[in-house]
N, C-alpha and C positions, 0 to 999 in steps of 0.2 A: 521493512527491509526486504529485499529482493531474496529469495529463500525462504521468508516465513511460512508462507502456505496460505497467502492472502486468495488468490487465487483459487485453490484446490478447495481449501477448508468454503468458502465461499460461495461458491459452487453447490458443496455438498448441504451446505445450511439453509441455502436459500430454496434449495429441492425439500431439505425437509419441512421450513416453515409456510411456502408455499407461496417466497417471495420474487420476484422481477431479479435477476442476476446483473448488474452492468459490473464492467471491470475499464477503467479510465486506460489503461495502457492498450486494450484494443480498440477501444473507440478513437484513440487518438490515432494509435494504427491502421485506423480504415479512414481515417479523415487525412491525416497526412503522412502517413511513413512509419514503420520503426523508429522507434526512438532514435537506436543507437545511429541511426542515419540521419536523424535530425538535430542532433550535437553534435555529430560530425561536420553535416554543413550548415546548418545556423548558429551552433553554438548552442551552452545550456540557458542561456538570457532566455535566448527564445523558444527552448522548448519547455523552461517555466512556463512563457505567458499561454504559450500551448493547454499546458497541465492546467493551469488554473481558470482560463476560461472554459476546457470543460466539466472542470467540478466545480463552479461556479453555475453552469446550464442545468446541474443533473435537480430533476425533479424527481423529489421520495415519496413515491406512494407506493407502498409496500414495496418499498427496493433495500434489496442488499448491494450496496457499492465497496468493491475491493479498489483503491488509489494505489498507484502508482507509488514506491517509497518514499519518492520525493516530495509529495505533495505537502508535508510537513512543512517545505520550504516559504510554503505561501501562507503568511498568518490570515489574510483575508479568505483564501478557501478554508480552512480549518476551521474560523470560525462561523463559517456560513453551513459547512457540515454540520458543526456541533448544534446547531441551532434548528437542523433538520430534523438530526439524528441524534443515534449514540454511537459513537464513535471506542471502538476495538482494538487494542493494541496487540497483534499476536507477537508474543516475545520469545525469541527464540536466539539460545545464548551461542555467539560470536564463532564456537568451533563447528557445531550444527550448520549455520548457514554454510562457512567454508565446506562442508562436506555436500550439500545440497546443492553448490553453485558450482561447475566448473571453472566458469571462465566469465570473471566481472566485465571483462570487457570487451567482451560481446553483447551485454545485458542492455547498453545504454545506461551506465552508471553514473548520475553526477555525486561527483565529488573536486574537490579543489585542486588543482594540477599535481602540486607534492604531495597530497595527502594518500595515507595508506588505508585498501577496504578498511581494516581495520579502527582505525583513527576514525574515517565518515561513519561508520558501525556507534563508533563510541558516540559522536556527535550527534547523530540523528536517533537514537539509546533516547537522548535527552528530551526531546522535542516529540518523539515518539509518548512518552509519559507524559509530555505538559498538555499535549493536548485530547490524551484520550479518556473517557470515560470510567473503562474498563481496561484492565490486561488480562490476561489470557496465556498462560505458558502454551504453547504448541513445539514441545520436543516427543510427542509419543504421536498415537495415532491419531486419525480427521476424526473418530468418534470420537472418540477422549475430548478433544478438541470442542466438540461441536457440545459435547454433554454441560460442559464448562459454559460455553458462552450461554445456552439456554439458562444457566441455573445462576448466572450473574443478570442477564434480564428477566429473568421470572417468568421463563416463559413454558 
């Protein structure tokens, strides 16, 4: 979810383990735009098929990949990660994000026209647990954070 700390936490872990960083929302933004620029004028049709052909290309050799929130939405990328990886759910509950986001829409956020953050928060909640791994509370700090995910991979 946009606010977790997929990013940041991400960042910091792959500095400690001494892995390759990719993050899909820049790589998509250096291949073609901003998100929120690319659901503006193509729509989110296609800036799924955006998303998931490039977590579809990403090769794991010692990579830490932070995905885009959305990427949930593509059962064939999810399962093409899991099958890479371990895949991470950072959870981080519904008030937290609100305080961490200002402003969802500017983020490039899909969600379905009527739908409230909230409502897509609960919805993708769901899809978030079915396809990950591991979870991981991240409401305190990136070590905290980071202490957790080492001691759920063994590492």
């Amino acid at each position: 979810m946009a606010g977790a700390g997929k990013t940041t936490v991400g960042k910091a872990l792959s500095s400690h383990i001494g892995y390759e960083f990719l993050d899909t929302d820049k790589i998509i933004e250096n291949l073609y735009g901003k998100s929120k620029d690319i659901i503006d004028s193509e729509g989110q049709d296609r800036f799924r098929a955006i998303e998931e052909e490039v977590l579809l290309s990403t090769k794991f050799n010692e990579t830490l990949l932070a995905t885009g929130g959305s990427a949930v939405f593509s059962h064939l990328a999810m399962k093409f990660i899991r099958e890479k990886s371990y895949v991470i759910y950072l959870e981080v509950n519904f008030e937290t994000i609100m305080d961490r986001v200002s402003d969802f829409k500017e983020r490039g956020f899909i969600k379905d026209p009527n739908q409230t953050v909230e409502n897509a928060y609960k919805k993708r909640e769901i899809l978030y647990k079915r396809y990950s791994d591991h979870t991981v509370t991240n409401n305190r700090d990136i070590e905290d954070c980071i202490h957790k995910i080492l001691t759920k991979l063994k590492l």
